[in-house]
Short mmCIF file of the C-alpha atoms (twelve columns), coordinates in Angstrom:
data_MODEL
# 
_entry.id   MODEL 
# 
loop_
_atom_site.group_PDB 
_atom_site.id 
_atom_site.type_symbol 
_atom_site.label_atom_id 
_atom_site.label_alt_id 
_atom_site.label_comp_id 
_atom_site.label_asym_id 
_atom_site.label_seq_id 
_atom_site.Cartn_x 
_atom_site.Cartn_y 
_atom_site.Cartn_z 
_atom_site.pdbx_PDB_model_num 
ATOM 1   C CA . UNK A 1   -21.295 -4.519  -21.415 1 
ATOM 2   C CA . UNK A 2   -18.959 -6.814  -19.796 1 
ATOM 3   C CA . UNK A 3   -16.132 -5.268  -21.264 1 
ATOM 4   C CA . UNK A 4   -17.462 -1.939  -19.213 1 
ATOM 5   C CA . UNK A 5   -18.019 -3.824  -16.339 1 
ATOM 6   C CA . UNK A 6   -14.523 -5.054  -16.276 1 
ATOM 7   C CA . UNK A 7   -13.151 -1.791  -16.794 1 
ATOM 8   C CA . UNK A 8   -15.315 -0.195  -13.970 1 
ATOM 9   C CA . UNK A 9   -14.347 -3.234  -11.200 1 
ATOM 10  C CA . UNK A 10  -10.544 -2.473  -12.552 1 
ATOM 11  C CA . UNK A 11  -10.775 1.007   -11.531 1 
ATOM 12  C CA . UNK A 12  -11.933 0.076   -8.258  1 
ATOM 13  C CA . UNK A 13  -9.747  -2.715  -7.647  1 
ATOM 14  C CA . UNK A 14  -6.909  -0.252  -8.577  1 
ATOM 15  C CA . UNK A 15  -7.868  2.137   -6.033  1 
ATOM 16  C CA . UNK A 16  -6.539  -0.803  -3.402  1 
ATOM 17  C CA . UNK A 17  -3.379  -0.856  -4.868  1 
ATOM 18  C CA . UNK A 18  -2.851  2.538   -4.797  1 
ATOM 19  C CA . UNK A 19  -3.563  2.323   -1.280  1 
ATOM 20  C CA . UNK A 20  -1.280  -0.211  -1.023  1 
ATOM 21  C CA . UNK A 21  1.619   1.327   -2.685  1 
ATOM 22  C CA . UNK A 22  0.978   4.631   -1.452  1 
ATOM 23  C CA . UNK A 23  3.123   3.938   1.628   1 
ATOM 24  C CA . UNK A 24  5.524   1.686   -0.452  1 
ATOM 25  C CA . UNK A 25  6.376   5.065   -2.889  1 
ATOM 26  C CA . UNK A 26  6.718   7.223   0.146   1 
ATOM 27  C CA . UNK A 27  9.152   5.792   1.603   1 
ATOM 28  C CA . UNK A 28  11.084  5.320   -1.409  1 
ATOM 29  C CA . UNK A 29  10.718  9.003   -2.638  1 
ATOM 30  C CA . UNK A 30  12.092  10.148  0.823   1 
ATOM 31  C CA . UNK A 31  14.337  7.448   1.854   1 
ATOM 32  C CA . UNK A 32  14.974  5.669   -1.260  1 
ATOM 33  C CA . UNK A 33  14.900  2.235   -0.092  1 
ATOM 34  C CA . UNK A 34  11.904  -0.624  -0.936  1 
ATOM 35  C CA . UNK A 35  10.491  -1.957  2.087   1 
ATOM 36  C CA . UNK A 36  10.034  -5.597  1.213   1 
ATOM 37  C CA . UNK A 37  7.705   -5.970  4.581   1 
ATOM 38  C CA . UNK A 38  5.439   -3.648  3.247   1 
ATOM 39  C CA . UNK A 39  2.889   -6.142  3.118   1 
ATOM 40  C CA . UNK A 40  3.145   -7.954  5.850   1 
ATOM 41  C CA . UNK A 41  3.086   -4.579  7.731   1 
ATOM 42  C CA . UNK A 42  -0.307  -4.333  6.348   1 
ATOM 43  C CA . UNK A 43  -1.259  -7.647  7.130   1 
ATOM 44  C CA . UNK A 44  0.033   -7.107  10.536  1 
ATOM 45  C CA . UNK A 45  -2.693  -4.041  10.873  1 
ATOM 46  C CA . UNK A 46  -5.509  -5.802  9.347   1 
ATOM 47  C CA . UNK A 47  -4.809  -8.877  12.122  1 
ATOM 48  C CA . UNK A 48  -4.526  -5.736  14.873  1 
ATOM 49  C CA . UNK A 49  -8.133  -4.599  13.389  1 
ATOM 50  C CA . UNK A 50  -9.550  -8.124  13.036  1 
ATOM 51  C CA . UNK A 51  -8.745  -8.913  16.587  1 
ATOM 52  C CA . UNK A 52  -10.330 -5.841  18.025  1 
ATOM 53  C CA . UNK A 53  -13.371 -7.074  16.211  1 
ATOM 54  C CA . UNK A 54  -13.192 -10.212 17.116  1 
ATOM 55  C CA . UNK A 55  -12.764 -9.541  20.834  1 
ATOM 56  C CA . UNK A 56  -15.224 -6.204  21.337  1 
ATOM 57  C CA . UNK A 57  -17.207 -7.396  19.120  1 
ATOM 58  C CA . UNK A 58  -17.325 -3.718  16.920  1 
ATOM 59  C CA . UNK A 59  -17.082 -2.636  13.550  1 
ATOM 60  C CA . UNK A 60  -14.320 -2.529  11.644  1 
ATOM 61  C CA . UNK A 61  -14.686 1.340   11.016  1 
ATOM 62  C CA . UNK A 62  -14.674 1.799   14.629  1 
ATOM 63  C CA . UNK A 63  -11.992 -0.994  15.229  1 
ATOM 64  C CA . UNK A 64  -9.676  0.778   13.087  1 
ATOM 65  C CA . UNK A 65  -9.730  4.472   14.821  1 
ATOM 66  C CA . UNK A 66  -7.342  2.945   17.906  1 
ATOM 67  C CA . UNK A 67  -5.529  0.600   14.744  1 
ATOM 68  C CA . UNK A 68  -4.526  3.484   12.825  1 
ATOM 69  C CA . UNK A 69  -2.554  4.997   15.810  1 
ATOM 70  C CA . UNK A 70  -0.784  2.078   17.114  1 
ATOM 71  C CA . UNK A 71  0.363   1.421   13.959  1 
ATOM 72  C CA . UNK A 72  1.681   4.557   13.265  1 
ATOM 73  C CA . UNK A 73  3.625   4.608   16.124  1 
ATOM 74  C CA . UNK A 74  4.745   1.007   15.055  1 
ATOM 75  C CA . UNK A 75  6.180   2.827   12.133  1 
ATOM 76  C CA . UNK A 76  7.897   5.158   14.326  1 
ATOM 77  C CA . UNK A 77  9.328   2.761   15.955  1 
ATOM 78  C CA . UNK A 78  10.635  0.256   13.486  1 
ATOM 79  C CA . UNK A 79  12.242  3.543   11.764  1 
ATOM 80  C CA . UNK A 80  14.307  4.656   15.010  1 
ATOM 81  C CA . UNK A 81  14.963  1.405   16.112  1 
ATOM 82  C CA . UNK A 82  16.014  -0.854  13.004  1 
ATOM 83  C CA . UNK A 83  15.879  0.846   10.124  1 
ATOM 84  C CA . UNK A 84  17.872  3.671   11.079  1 
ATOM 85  C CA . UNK A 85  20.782  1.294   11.893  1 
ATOM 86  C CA . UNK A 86  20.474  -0.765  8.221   1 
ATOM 87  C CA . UNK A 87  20.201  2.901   6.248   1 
ATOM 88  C CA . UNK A 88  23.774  3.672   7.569   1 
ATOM 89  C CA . UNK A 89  24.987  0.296   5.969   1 
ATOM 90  C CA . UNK A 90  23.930  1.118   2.101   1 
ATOM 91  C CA . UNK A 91  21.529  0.283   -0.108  1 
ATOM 92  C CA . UNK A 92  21.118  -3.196  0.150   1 
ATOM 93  C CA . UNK A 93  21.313  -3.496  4.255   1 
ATOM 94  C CA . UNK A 94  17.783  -2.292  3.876   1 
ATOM 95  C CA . UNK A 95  16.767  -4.723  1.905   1 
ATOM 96  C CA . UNK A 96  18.316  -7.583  3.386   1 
ATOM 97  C CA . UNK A 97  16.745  -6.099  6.659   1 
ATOM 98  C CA . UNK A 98  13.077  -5.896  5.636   1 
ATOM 99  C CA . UNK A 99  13.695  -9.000  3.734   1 
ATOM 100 C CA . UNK A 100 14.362  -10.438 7.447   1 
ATOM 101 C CA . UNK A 101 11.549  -8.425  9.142   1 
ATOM 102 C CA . UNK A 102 8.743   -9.466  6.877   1 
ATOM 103 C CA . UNK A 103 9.698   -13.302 7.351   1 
ATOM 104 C CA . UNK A 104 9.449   -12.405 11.311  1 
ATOM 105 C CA . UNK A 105 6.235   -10.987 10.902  1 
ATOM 106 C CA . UNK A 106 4.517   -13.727 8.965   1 
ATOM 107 C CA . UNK A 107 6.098   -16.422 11.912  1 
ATOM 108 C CA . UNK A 108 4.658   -14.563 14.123  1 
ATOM 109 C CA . UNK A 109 0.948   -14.020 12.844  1 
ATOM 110 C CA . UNK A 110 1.329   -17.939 12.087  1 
ATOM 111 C CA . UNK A 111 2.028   -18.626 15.535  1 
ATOM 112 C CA . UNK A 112 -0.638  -15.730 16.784  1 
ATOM 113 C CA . UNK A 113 -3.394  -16.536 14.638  1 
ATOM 114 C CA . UNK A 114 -2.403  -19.858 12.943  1 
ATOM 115 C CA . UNK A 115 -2.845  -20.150 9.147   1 
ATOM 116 C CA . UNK A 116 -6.384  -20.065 9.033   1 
ATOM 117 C CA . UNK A 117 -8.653  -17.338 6.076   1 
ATOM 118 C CA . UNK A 118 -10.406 -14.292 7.507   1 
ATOM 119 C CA . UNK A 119 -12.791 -11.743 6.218   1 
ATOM 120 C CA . UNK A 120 -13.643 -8.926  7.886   1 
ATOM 121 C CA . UNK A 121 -16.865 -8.244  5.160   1 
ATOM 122 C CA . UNK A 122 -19.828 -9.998  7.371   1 
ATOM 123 C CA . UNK A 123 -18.885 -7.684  10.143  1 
ATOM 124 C CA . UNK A 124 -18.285 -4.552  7.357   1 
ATOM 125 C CA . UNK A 125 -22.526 -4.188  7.293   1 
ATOM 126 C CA . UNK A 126 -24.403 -3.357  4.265   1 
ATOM 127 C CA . UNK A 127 -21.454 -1.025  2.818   1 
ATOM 128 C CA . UNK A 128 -19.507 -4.625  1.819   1 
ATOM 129 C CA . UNK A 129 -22.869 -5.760  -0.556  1 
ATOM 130 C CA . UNK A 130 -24.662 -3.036  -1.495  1 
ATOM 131 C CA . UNK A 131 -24.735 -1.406  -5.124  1 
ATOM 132 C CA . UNK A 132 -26.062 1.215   -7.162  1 
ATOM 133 C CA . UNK A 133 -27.642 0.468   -10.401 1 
ATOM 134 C CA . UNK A 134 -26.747 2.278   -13.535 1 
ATOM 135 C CA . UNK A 135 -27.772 0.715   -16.532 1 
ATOM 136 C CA . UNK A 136 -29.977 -2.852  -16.280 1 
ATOM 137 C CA . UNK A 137 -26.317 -4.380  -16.809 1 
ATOM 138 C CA . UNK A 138 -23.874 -2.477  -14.606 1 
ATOM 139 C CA . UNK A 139 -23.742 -1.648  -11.319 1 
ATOM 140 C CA . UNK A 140 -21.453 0.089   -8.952  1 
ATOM 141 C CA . UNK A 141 -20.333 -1.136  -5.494  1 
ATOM 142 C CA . UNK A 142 -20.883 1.325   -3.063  1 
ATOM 143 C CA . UNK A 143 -17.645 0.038   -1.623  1 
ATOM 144 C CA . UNK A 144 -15.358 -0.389  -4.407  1 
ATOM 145 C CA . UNK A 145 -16.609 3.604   -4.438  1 
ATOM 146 C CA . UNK A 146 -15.461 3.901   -0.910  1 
ATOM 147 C CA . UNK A 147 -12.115 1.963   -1.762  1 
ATOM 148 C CA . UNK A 148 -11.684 4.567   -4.656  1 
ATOM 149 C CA . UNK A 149 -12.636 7.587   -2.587  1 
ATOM 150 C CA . UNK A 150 -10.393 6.684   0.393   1 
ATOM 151 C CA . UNK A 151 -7.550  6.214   -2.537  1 
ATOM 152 C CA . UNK A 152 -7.418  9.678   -4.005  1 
ATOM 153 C CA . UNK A 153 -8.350  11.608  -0.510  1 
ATOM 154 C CA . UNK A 154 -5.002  9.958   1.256   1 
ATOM 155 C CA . UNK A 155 -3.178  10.273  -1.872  1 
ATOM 156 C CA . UNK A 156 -3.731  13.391  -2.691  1 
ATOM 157 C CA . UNK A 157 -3.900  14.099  0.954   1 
ATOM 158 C CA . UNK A 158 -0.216  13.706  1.243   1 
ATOM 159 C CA . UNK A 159 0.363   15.391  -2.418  1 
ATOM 160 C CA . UNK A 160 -1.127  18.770  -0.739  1 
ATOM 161 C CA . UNK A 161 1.029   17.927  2.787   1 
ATOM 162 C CA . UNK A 162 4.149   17.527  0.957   1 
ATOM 163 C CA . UNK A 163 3.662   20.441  -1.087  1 
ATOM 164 C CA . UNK A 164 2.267   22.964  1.270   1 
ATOM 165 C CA . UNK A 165 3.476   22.180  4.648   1 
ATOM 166 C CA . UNK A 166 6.230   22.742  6.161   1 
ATOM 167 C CA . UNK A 167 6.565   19.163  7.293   1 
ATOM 168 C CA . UNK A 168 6.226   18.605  3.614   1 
ATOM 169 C CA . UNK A 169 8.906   20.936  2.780   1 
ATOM 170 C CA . UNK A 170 11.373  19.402  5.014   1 
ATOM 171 C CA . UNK A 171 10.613  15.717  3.373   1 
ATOM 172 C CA . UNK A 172 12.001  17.031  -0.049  1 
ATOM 173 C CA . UNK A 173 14.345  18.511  1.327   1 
ATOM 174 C CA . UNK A 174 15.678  15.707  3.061   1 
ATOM 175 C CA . UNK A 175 14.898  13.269  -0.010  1 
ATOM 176 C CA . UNK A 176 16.985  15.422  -2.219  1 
ATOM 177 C CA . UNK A 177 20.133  15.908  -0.019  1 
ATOM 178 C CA . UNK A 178 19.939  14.538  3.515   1 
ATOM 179 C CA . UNK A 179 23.047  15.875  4.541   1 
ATOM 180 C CA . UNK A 180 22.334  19.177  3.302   1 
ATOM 181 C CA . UNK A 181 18.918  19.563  4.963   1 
ATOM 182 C CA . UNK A 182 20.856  18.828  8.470   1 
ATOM 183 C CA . UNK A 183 23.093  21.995  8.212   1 
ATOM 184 C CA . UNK A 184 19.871  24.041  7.853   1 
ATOM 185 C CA . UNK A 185 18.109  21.559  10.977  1 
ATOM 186 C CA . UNK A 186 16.394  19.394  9.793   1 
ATOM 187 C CA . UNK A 187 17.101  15.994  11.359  1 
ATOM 188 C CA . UNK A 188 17.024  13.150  8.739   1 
ATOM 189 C CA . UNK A 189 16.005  10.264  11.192  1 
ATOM 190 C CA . UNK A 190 12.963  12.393  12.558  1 
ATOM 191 C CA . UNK A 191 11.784  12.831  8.753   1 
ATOM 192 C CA . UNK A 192 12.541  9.283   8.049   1 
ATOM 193 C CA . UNK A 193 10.245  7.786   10.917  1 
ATOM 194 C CA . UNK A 194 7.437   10.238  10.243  1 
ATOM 195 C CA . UNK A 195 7.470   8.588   6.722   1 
ATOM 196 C CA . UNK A 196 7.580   5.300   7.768   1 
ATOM 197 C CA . UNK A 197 4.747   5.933   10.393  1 
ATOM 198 C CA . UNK A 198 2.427   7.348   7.582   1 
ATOM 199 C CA . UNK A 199 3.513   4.494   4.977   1 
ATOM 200 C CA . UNK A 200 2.377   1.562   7.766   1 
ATOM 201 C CA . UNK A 201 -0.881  3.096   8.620   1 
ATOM 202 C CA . UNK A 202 -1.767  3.530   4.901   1 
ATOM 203 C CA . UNK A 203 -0.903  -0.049  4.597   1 
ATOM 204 C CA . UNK A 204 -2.941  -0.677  7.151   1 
ATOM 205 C CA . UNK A 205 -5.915  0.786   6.161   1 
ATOM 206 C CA . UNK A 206 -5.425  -0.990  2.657   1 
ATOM 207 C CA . UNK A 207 -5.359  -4.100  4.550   1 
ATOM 208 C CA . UNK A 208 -8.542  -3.664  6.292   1 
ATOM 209 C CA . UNK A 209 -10.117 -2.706  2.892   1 
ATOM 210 C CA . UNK A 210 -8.634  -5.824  1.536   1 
ATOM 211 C CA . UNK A 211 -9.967  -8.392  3.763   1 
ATOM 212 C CA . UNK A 212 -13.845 -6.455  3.902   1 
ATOM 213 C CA . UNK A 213 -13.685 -7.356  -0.082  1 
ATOM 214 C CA . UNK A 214 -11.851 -10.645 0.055   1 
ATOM 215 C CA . UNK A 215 -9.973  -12.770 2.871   1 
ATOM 216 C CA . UNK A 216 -6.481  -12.645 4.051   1 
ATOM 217 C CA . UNK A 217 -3.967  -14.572 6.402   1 
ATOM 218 C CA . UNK A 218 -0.721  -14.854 7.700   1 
ATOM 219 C CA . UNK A 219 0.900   -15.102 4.020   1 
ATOM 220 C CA . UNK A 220 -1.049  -12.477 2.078   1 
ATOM 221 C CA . UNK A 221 1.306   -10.000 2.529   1 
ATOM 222 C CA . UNK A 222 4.036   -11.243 -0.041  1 
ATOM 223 C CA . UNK A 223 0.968   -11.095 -3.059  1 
ATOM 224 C CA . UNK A 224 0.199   -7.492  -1.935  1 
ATOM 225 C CA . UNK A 225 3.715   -6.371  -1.760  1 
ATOM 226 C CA . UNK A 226 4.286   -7.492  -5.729  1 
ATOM 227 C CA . UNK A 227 0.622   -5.702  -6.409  1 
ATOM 228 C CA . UNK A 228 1.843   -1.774  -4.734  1 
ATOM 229 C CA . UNK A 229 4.905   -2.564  -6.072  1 
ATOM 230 C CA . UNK A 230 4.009   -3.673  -9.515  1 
ATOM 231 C CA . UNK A 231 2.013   -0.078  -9.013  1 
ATOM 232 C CA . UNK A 232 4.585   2.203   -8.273  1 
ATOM 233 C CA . UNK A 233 6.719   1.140   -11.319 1 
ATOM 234 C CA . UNK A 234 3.788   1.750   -13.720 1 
ATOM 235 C CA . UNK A 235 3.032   5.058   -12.206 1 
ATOM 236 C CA . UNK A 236 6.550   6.278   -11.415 1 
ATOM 237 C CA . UNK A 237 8.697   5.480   -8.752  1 
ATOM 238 C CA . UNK A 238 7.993   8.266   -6.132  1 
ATOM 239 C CA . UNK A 239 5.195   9.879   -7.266  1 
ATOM 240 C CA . UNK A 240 1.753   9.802   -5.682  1 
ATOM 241 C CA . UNK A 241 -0.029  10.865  -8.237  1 
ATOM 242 C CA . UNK A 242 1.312   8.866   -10.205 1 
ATOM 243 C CA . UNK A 243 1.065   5.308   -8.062  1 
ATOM 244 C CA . UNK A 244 -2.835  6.226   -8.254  1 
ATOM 245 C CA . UNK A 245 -2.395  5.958   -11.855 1 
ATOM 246 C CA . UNK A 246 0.047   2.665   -11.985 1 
ATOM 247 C CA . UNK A 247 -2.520  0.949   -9.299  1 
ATOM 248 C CA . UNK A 248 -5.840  1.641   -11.735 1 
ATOM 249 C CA . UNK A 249 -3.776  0.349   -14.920 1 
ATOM 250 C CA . UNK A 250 -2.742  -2.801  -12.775 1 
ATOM 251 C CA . UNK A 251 -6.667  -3.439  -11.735 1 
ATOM 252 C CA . UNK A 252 -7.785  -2.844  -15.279 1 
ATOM 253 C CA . UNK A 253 -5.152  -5.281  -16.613 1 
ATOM 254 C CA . UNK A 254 -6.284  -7.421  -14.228 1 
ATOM 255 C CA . UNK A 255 -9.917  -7.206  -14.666 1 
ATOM 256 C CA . UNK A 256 -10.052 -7.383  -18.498 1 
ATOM 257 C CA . UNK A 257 -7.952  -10.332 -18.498 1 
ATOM 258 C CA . UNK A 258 -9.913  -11.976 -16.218 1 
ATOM 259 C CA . UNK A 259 -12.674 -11.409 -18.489 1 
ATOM 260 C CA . UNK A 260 -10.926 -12.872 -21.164 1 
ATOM 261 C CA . UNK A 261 -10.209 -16.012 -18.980 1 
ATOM 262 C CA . UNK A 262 -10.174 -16.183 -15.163 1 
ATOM 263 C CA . UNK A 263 -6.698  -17.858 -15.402 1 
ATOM 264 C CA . UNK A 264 -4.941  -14.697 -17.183 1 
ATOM 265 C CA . UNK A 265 -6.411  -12.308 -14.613 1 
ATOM 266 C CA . UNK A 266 -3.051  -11.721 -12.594 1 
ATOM 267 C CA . UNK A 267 -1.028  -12.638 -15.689 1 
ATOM 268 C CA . UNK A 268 -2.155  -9.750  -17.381 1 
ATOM 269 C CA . UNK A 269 -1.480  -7.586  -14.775 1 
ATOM 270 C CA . UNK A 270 2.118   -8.901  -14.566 1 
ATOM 271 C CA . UNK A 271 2.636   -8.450  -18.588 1 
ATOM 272 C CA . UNK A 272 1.265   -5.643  -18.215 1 
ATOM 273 C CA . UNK A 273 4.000   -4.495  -15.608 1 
ATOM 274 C CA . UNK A 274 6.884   -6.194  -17.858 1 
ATOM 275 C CA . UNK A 275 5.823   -4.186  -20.684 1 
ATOM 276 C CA . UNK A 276 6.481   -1.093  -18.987 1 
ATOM 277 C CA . UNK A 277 9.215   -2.120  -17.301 1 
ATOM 278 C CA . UNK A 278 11.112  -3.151  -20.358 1 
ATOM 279 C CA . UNK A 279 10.340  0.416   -21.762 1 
ATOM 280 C CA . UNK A 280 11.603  4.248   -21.091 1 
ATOM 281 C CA . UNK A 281 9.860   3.671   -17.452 1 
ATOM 282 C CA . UNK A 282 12.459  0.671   -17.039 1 
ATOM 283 C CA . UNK A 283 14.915  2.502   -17.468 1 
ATOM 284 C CA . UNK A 284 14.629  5.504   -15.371 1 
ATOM 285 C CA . UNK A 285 13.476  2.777   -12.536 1 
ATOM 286 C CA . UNK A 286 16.932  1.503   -12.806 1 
ATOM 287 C CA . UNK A 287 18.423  5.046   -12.880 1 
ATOM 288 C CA . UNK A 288 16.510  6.216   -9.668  1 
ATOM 289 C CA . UNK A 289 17.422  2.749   -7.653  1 
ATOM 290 C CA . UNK A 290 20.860  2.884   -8.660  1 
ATOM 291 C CA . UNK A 291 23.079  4.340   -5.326  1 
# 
């Protein structure tokens, strides 16, 4: 039974990746570039949601309905204003340039909030501890359900949204051939920031799931950038679907080898990740990332 336990807690804790990664294969399946702040933008939400609780003393469910906004137009934002510039300088200006961002944004949550642990699951309510039975040995967290749920509505969310919308239409069409989608008017840098705005308020709502079920500070975000991306690789660079898929294989891996010994729980996630990587999936990861 613990085996089924482990497998069960690895398909919830691979609905947070997922979440994590869902903004992180977004932007790289329209704009092709990794945002290495990825996770600090989410940690930079989940401090925006802890603060509102801290100070109004409210929920984080209701905290996070004037989060999700701001940081969506934070998104904007840091699309139109720096990494529009770094896209015109090739493919590893971006890189350098998030590098950069993401060590300004952990400085400046140190200096904000100093480098003390948080939680956000105390002020979560009963959602954060309760269970339902299902056998005398297994139960199932109501909110690792919740985490799960939340997963596959944004995911496939923005599956149906790119596929039936004509907002969705006009992100292919600019991730195929940018150029090409401007003779027919459809401005790159507009589809670019809208992606970017919907890829750091999916962060941020992974964050604020993340520190309900654990804790986070000012450094998490590095951890939970390797996690989504460590996701997106297994599932396929690009695809949502598929990053659903990569983040419940990572939280499995990670589960059952925690099982096996609490030390090898994020080692066997990361072998598990290396595996992959060195196979077929390696390969067309280095095909799709190559300019």
């Amino acid at each position: 039974m613990n085996w089924v336990n482990a497998v069960v807690q690895g398909v919830f804790l691979g609905g947070l990746y997922a979440l994590f990664a869902c903004g992180l294969s977004l932007m790289f399946g329209v704009m092709r570039i990794i945002n290495l702040a990825h996770g600090d933008l989410a940690i930079l939400g989940t401090f925006l949601v802890w603060a509102l609780v801290d100070r109004l003393g409210v929920s984080p469910w209701v905290a996070l309905v004037p989060a999700l906004p701001v940081m969506l137009g934070v998104g904007y934002l840091l699309q139109r204003t720096v990494l529009a510039r770094s896209l015109r300088g090739g493919p590893l200006i971006p890189l350098l340039t998030t590098f950069g961002l993401a060590i300004v944004i952990q400085n400046a949550l140190l200096r904000a909030f100093s480098p003390d642990v948080h939680s956000l699951g105390a002020q979560a309510g009963w959602i954060s501890t309760a269970s339902l039975p299902v056998t005398g040995q297994l139960s199932v967290p109501v909110f690792g359900l919740l985490v799960l749920a939340a997963a596959v509505l944004v995911l496939g969310g923005l599956h149906l949204v790119l596929r039936r919308t004509g907002f969705g239409r006009e992100m292919r069409a600019t991730a195929q051939d940018p150029d090409t989608a401007a003779l027919v008017g459809i401005p790159a840098s507009s589809v670019y920031a809208r992606a970017t705005a919907i890829a750091v308020a999916t962060a941020t709502l992974a964050g604020v799931f993340l520190a309900i079920r654990s804790t986070f500070d000012p450094s998490a975000g590095p951890t939970q950038l390797i996690f989504a991306f460590e996701a997106v690789v297994i599932g396929g660079l690009g695809s949502l679907w598929g990053t659903l898929a990569g983040g419940v294989v990572l939280g499995i891996a990670q589960t059952v080898g925690g099982t096996i010994d609490p030390q090898y729980s994020i080692l066997a996630g990361h072998l598990v990740f290396l595996v992959i990587l060195a196979g077929p999936r390696g390969r067309s990861v280095a095909t799709r990332s190559a300019p």
